[in-house]
Structure formats: C-alpha cells, structure tokens
C-alpha positions as CSV (number, residue, x, y, z in Angstrom):
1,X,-74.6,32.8,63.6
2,X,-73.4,36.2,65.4
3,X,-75.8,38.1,65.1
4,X,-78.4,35.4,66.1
5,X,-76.0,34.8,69.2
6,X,-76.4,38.9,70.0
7,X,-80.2,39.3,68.7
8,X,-80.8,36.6,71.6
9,X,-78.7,38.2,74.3
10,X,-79.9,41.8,74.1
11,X,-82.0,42.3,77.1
12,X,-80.3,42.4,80.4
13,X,-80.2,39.2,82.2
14,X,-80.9,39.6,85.8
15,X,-78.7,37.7,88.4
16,X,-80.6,38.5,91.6
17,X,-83.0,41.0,92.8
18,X,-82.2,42.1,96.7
19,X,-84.7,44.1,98.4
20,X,-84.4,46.4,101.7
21,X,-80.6,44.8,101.7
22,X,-79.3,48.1,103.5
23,X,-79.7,48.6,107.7
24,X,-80.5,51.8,107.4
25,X,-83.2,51.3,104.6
26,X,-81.3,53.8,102.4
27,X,-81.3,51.4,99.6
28,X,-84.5,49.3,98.6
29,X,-83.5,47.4,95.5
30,X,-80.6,46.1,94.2
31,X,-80.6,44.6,90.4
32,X,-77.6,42.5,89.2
33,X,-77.1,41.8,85.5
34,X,-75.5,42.0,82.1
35,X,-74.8,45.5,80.9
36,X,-75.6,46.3,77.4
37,X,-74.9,42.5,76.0
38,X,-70.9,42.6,77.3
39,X,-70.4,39.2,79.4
40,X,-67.0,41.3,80.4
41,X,-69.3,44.1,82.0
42,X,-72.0,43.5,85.4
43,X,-74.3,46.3,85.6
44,X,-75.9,46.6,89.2
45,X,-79.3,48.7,89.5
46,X,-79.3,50.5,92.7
47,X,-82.7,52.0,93.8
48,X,-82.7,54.4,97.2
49,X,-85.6,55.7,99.1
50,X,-84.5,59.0,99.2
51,X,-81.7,61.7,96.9
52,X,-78.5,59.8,97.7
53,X,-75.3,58.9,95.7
54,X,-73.9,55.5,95.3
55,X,-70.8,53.5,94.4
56,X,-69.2,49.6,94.4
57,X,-66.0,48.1,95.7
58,X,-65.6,44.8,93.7
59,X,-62.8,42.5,93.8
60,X,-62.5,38.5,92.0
61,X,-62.8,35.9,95.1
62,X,-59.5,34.6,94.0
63,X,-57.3,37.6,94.4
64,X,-58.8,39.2,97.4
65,X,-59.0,42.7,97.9
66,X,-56.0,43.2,96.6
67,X,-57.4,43.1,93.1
68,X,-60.9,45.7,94.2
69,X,-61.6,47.8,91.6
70,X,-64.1,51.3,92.8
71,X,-67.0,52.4,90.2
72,X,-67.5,55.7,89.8
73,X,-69.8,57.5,92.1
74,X,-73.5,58.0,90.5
75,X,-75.2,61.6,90.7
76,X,-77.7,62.4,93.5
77,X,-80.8,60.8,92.8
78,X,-83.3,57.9,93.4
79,X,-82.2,55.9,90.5
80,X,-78.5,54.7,89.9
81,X,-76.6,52.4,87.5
82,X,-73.1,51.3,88.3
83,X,-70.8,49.6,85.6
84,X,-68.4,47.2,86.9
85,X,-65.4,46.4,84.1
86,X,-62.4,44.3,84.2
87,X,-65.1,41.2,84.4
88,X,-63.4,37.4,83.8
89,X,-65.8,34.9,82.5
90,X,-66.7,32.4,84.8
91,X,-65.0,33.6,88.2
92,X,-66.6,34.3,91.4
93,X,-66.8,37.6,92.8
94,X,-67.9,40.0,96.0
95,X,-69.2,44.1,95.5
96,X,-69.8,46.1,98.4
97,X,-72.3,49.3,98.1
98,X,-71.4,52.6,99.5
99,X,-74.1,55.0,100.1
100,X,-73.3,59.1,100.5
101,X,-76.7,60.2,102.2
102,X,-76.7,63.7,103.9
103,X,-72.4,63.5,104.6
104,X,-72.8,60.2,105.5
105,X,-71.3,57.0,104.0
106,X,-73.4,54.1,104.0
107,X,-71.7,50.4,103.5
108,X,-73.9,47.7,102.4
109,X,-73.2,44.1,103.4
110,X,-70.9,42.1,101.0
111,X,-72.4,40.0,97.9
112,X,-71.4,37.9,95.3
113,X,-72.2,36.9,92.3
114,X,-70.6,34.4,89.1
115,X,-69.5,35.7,85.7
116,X,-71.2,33.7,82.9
117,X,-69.1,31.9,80.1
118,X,-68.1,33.6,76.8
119,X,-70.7,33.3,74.2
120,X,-69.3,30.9,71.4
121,X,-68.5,33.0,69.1
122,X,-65.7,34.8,71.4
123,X,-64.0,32.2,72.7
124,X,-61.9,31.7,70.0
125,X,-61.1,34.8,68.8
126,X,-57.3,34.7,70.0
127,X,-54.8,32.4,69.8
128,X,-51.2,33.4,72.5
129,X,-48.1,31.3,71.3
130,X,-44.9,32.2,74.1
131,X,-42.8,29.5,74.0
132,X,-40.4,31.1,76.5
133,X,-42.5,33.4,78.4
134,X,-39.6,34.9,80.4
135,X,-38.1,36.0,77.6
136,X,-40.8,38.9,77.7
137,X,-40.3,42.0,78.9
138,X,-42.3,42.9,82.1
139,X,-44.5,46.0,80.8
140,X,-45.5,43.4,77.4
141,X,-46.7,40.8,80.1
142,X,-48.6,43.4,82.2
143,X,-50.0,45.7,78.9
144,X,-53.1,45.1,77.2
145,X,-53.4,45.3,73.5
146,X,-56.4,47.1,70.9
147,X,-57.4,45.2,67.8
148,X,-60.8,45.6,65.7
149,X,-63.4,43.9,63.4
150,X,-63.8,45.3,60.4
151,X,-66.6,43.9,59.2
152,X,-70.6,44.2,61.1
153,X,-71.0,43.7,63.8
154,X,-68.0,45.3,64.6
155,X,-66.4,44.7,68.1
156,X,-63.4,46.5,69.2
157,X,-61.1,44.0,71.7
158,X,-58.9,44.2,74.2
159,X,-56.7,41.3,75.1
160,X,-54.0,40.5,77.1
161,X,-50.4,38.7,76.4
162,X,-52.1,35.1,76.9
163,X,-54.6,35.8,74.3
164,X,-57.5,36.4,77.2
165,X,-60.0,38.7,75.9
166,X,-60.2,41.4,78.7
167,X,-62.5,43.5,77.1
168,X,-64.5,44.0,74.0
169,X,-67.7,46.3,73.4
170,X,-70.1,45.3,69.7
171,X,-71.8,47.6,67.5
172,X,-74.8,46.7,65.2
173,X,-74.5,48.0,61.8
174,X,-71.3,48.7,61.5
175,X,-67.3,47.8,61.7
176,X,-64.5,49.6,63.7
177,X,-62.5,49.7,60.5
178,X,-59.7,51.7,62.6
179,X,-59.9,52.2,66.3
180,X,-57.4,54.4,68.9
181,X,-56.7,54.0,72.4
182,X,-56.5,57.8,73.6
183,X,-55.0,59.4,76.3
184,X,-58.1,60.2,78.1
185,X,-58.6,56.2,78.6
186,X,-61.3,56.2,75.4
187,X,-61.4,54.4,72.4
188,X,-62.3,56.4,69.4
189,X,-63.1,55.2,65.9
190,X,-64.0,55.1,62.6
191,X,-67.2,53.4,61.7
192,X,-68.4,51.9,58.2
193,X,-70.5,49.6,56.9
194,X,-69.7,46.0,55.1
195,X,-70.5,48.0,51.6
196,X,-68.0,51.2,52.3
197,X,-64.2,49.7,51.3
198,X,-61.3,48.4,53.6
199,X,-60.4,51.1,56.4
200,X,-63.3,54.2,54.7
201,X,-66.3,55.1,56.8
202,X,-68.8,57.9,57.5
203,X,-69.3,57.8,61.5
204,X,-66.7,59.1,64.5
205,X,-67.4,57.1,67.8
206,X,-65.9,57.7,71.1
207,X,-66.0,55.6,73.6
208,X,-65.1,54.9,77.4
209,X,-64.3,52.0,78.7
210,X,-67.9,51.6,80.4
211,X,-69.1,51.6,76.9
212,X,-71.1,54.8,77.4
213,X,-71.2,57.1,74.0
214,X,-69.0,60.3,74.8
215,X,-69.0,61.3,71.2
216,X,-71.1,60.3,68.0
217,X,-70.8,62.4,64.7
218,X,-72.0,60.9,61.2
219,X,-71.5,62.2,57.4
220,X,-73.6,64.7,57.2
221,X,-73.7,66.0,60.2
222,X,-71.8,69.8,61.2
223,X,-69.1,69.8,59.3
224,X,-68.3,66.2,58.3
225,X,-69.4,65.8,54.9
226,X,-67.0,63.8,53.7
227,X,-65.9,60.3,54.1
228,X,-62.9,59.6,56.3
229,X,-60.4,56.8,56.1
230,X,-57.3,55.2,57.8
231,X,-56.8,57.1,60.7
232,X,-58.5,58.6,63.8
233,X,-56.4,60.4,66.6
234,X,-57.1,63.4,69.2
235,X,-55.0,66.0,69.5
236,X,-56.7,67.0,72.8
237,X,-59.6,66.1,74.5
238,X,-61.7,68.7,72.3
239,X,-59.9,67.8,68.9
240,X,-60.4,65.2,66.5
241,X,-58.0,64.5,63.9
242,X,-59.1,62.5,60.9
243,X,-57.7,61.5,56.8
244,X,-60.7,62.3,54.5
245,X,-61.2,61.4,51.0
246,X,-60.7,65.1,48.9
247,X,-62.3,65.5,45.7
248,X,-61.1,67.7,42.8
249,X,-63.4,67.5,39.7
250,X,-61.2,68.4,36.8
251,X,-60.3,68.6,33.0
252,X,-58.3,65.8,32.0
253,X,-59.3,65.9,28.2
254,X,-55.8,66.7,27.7
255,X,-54.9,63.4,28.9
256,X,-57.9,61.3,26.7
257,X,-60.4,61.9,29.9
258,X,-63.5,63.9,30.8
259,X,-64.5,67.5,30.8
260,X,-65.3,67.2,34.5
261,X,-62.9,64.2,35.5
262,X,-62.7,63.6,39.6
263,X,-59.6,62.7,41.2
264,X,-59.8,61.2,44.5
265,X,-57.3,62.4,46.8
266,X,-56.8,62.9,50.5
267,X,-57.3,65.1,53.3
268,X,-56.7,66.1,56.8
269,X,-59.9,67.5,58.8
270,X,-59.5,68.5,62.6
271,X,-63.8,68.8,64.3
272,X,-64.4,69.5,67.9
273,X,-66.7,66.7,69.7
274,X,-69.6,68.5,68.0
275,X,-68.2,68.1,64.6
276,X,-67.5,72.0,63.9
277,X,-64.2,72.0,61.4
278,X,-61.2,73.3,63.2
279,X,-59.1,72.6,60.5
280,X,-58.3,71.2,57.0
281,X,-55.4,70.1,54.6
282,X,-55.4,69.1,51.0
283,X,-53.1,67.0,49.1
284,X,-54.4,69.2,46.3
285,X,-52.5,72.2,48.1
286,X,-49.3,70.5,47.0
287,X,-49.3,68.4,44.0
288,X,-50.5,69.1,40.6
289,X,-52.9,65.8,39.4
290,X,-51.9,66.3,35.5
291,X,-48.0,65.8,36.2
292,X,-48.9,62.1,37.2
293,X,-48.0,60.4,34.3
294,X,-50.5,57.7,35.2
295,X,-53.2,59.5,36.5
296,X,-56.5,57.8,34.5
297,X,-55.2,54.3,36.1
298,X,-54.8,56.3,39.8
299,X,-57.7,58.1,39.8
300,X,-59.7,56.6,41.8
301,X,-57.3,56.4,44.7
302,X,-54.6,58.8,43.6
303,X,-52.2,59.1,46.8
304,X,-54.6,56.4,49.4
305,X,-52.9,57.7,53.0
306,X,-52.8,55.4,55.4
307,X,-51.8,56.5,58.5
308,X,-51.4,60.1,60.0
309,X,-49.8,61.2,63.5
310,X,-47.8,64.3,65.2
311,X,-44.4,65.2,65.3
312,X,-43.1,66.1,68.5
313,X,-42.8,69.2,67.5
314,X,-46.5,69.1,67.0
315,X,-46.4,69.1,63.3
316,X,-48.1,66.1,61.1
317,X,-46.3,62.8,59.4
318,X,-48.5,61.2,56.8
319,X,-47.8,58.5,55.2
320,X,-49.3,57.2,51.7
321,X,-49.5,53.5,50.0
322,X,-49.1,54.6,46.4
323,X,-46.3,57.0,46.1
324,X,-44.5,55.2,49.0
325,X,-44.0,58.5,51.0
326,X,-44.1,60.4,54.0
327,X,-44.3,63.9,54.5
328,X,-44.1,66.3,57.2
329,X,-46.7,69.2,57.4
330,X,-46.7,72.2,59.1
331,X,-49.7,71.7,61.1
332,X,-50.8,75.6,60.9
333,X,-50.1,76.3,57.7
334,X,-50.7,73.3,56.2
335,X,-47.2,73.5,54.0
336,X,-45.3,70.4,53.3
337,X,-42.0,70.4,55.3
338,X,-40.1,67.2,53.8
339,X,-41.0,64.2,52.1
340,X,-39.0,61.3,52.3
341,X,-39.3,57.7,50.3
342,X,-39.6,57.2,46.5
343,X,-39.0,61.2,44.6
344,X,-39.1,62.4,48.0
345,X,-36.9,65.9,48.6
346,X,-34.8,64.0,51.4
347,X,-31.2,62.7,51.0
348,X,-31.7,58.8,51.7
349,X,-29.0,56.5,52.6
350,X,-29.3,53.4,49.7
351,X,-30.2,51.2,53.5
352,X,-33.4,53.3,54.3
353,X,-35.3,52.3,50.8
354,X,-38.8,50.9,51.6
355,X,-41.4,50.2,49.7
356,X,-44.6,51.4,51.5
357,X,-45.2,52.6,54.8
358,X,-47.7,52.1,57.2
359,X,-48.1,53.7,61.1
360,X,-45.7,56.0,60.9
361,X,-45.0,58.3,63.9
362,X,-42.1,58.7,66.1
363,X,-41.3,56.5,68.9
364,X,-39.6,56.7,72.3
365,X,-36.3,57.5,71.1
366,X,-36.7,59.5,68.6
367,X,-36.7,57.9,65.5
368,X,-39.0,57.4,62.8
369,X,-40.6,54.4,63.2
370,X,-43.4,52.6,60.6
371,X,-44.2,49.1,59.2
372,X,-42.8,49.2,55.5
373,X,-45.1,46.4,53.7
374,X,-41.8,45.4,51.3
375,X,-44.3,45.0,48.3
376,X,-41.0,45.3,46.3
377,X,-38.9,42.5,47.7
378,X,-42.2,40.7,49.0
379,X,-40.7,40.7,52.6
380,X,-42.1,42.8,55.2
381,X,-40.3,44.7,57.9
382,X,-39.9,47.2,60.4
383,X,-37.7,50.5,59.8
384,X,-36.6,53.2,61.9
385,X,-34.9,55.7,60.6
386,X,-33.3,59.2,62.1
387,X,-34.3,62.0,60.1
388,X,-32.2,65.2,60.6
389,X,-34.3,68.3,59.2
390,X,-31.5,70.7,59.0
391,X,-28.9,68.9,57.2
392,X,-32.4,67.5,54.6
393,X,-30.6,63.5,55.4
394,X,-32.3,60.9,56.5
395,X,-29.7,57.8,58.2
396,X,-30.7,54.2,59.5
397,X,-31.6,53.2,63.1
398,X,-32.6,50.2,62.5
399,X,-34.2,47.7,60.1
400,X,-36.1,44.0,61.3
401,X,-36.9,42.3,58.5
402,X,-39.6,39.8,59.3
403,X,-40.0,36.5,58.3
404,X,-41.3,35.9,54.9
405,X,-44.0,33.7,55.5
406,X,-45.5,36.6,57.2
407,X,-45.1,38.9,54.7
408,X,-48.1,41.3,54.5
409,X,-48.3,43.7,51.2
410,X,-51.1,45.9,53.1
411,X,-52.3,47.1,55.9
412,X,-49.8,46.5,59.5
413,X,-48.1,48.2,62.2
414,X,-45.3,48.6,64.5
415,X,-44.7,49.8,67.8
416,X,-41.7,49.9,70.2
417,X,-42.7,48.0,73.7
418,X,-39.3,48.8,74.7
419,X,-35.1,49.4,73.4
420,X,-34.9,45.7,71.9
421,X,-38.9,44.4,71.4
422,X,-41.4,45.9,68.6
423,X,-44.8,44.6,68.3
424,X,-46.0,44.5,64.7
425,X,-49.5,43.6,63.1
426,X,-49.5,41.8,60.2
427,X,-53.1,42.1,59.0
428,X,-54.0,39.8,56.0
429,X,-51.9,37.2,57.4
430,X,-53.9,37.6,60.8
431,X,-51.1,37.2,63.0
432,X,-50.0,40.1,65.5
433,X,-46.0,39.3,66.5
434,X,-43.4,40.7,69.1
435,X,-40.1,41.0,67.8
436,X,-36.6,41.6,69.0
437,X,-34.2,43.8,67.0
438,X,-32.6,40.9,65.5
439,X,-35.7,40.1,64.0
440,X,-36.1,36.4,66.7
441,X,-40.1,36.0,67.1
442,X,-40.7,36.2,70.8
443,X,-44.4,35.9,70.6
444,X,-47.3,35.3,68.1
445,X,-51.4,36.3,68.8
446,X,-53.0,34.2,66.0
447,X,-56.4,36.1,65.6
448,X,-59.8,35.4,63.6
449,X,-59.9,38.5,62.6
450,X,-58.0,40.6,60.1
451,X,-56.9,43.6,62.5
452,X,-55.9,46.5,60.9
453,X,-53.4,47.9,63.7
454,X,-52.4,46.3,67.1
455,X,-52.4,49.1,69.3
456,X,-50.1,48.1,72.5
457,X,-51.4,49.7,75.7
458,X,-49.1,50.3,79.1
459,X,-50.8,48.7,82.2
460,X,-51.0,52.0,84.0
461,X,-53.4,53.6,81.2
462,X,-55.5,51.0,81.8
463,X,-56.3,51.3,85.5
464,X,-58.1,51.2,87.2
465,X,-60.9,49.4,84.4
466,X,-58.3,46.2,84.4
467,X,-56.4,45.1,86.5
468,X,-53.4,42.1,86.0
C-alpha cells in the first residue's frame, strides 16, 4: 500500500502557475508545488527574464510574521528553485519573492497558498501521551526528535513532543537502518536493503534538511568495501566515522573447524565525503579469536558493536552486545585505553553491573551515559556512571531502572534532555519514553515503527527549517 501511495505521488503537483506577477517584469513565471513527493516541503519555480538571484519570505497565516521563515538565496541565473521547509499539513500560508537584479532588491506582491493533508499512510505514524504537560521541561516541549524506518521505503522523521510529524524525507530501495542528526544541521545515514540484517548496510547518505544529496558513497565505491553497521557520526564536516564488519579468515582446526574459518568481527573506518579511508581500527588488533572458548557458536558475529562515539578528549567509546563491554580507544593509535563491563580491566563498583550497553557516549555532565538492555534481569534501564581513568575505577551516577513492561533486550537509547529528564528508545517495544531520575514516566511517543535510536534535537539546531 506505500509504495502504491508514493508510485502515485511522484511527479510534482502544481498549485498555481503566475505569469508576469512582478512590476518590474523581472520575473515571468512562478510555479508552486510539491517538492520531491514531501507534503512537509513547497517547492516554488521561479523563472526571470534576465541573470538575477531570488529568494522567499514565508510565514503560516495563523502566526503572522512572527513565524517567516527566509529560503536560501538561488545562484545568478534564469532558472531558480526555492525549497520552503517547516510545511504543516493543511494550514494556510503567504511567500513573498525577493529579486537581487543589478544591486537591486526586487519584492514581489504577497501570495498564498494551502498545504495538502498527510497521505494515509503518515498520519498515524506517532502516537504523544503527556498527561501533565507542564511537567515538561521547556527545551523537551520546544526540541524536535530523529527516528527511522528500517525497513524500504525508508523515511527518516522528525517529530515534535505532540507526536506532529514536522518533517520526514523517503527513499526508494532502501531503509535508514541508523540515522544522525549532525552539527552541520544534516542527517547522515546508513542505508540497507530489506535482505541485509537489523542495523548492517552498504550505502552512506547525507542529507540537508531541503532534502538535497550532499553526500552519497556505496560499497564499492573508493575506499568503502566493506559493510558498515550500527553507527554513523562525523567528526567534522570532512569526516565520516562509521563500525564496519572485519573479517579474519583463519585456522580453527584446532578447535574442530576449517582450514580457512572466517570470523566476523568489527571495525572502525573514518572516509572523507569522497569515500578516501582516513582511518581504520580492528578488533582483531586487540583480541586473539582462539582464546574464545566459544568461538564456532560466535562466529558469525563474534563481538556485534553497537554504538560508537568520542570522548571529550577526542578519543573513541565503543560499545559491544556480546561481551557486554565498552572500551576506550586511542583514536590515533588505535590502542585500547580501558574496557569496562563483564572481564573488563576496570575496578567496577558491584552497583554499576549491566548487562549490555547500547549508545554510549558521555553526556552534559560528564558521566558515562548508555541504555543497558538488562538481558540478565530482563529489566531494562539507564546507567550513568563516572569513570576515573587514573585511579582505573569506575563509581555510580546514577541508575533508572525502567519499567518492566518496557523492557527491550536489543537495540535502545538514552539521552539526557536535562539534570533530572532522560529520553530513552525502547525499540522492539516501539515506544520512545522521557524519564525522570526516579525512574516516573513523564511522557510516551507510541510509534509504528521499530526505531532504532531516538535522537533528541535542541530547538536552536533546528532553525531556521522549523520553527515552534
């Protein structure tokens, strides 16, 4: 039924044609339509009579102009295309056009235009459940938060705390299995197709929030030959940091398998935007396959990391599933620094045993933060724990133990939206929650799909493509 819905709705729908709308005669057409299938997005078509540049003001009827948003300005030519964002479905809006002619600025009269309704199959993707909305803390109620379909066609969202899908952008083919809100306002991803496994894919995309492509590598191409997994993160604008799947073909007749055995284990690969290696990290730099006791039953996913970020000291925490660690690794020289969890080299107080991590990284105040799964007590919660390198100890911040008819054995997340309110994803139950430190449910997103992460994003990182 989807992709009947998006097979129908691919060409642009036209609003309204103008012609000769300016005084001046600068501009001779105007188009108005749907840009690139996103009901959240109006493309406007702008033709000129001579080399000019052009831009919109927009702003929704209902707020006034307190709420106009500016487009980018187009390059000098004859033919421009604006993108307006930030688009609610069914509301009534007014654009102005500015024309830059020889120093000049040109305005256009005002016109308007009505959003369509959400196709079908969006409108109930989200599900908000507040029952004491000022319970909230302000920069939750005014953030936006990432989540992503898996499975083809893939569709990245962006919603806000009332479950309102803000924005969303579709890809044929494929599935975001793990998308990234960036500094550099982008979203960049992880593509895979239905047939490659939970969170594995073999394409990088990069994103803006226009939906234009800024960057597009696939297996195969420069330097990415192998299939990546789990996590996607920049470490500048240039720098793409991704988990790869590592092979090491092997003897392991020593241990009743083959002559040429492979072990599949994981990676870290840093590309520029043209998908030249930087970088790269093996697990096989550090551990020795035959002293896994288990190794012909673990083979095939011998250490399966899940989530991969930097230190503040600029250094890497990885986190894996099946040894329920997480390490630190010089990010130069690619040596382990500490690894903390189950036969980890860290002195653990008996209150900072989890099970398996997910999203690790380190949050506003310092402390180790990640979604531990609780496979072994079959509870999930959040931990964060204060690691002090220099004395090898690692001490409780805090623990929030979830409820356990949300417990989620894979996949998750956790992020701090401030000192008392976490936000945490639990995936196969397909529930996103906010949290206070006491572990009181504040909020619930029920959501159709299985998200892997829920990525919370601050309302300023957002402007100016959407606007409370």
């Amino acid at each position: 039924m989807i992709k009947k819905i998006i097979a129908k709705g691919s060409f642009i729908l036209a609003l309204f044609t103008i012609v000769s709308c300016s005084k001046n005669q600068i501009i001779s057409n105007i188009n108005i339509g749907i840009h690139g299938n996103n009901e959240l997005k109006i493309q406007i078509d702008v033709t000129t009579n001579d080399q000019a540049q052009v831009y919109a003001e927009y702003w929704s009827d209902k707020e006034g102009l307190k709420s106009k948003v500016t487009t980018p300005i187009s390059k000098s030519g004859i033919k421009h295309s604006l993108v307006l964002c930030n688009i609610r479905p069914e509301t009534s809006y007014s654009y102005q056009l500015f024309t830059v002619f020889n120093g000049d600025k040109v305005p256009s009269k005002v016109y308007n235009f009505k959003s369509r309704k959400l196709p079908e199959w969006l409108q109930k993707q989200f599900k908000a459940n507040c029952p004491k909305p000022e319970l909230l803390p302000e920069n939750f109620k005014k953030g936006f938060m990432l989540l992503a379909k898996r499975e083809t066609p893939g569709t990245a969202y962006i919603v806000d705390y009332k479950g309102n899908l803000r924005w969303y952008h579709t890809v044929e083919g494929t599935g975001f299995k793990v998308a990234h809100f960036t500094k550099e306002k982008t979203i960049i991803s992880i593509l895979g197709t239905n047939d490659e496994p939970t969170s594995y894919g073999s394409e990088i995309l990069e994103i803006n929030l226009q939906g234009d492509t800024l960057t597009h590598i696939k297996k195969g191409e420069g330097d990415l030959k192998q299939t990546i997994h789990h996590e996607i993160i920049k470490k500048s604008a240039n720098e793409i940091v991704t988990l790869t799947v590592d092979q090491k073909i092997m003897d392991l007749t020593s241990i009743g398998g083959k002559k040429q055995d492979t072990i599949n284990g994981d990676g870290i690969l840093i590309l520029d935007k043209k998908g030249k290696q930087l970088w790269k990290w093996s697990v096989f730099d550090d551990l020795d396959p035959l002293k896994d006791k288990d190794l012909l039953k673990t083979k095939k996913d011998w250490t399966h990391a899940n989530s991969l970020n930097y230190d503040r000291d600029g250094n890497f925490l990885i986190s894996f599933y099946n040894n329920g660690q997480i390490w630190k690794i010089d990010s130069k020289t690619g040596k382990v620094i500490w690894k903390l969890g189950k036969g980890g080299n860290m002195k653990m107080a008996p209150e900072t045993n989890f099970s398996q991590a997910h999203a690790a990284h380190i949050d506003q105040e310092g402390s180790l933060l990640f979604f531990d799964n609780g496979v072994d007590k079959k509870q999930s919660s959040v931990f964060a724990l204060k690691v002090d390198e220099k004395n090898n100890t690692v001490k409780l911040d805090y623990q929030i133990k979830l409820p356990k008819d949300i417990y989620n054995d894979r996949m998750g997340s956790a992020y701090m939206i401030d000192k008392d309110a976490i936000l945490c994803c639990c995936s196969k139950r397909h529930i996103t929650v906010l949290t206070n430190k006491k572990g009181v449910l504040l909020w619930a997103l029920e959501s159709e799909i299985p998200p892997y992460r829920t990525q919370f994003i601050e309302e300023g990182e957002m402007k100016p493509f959407l606007l409370n």
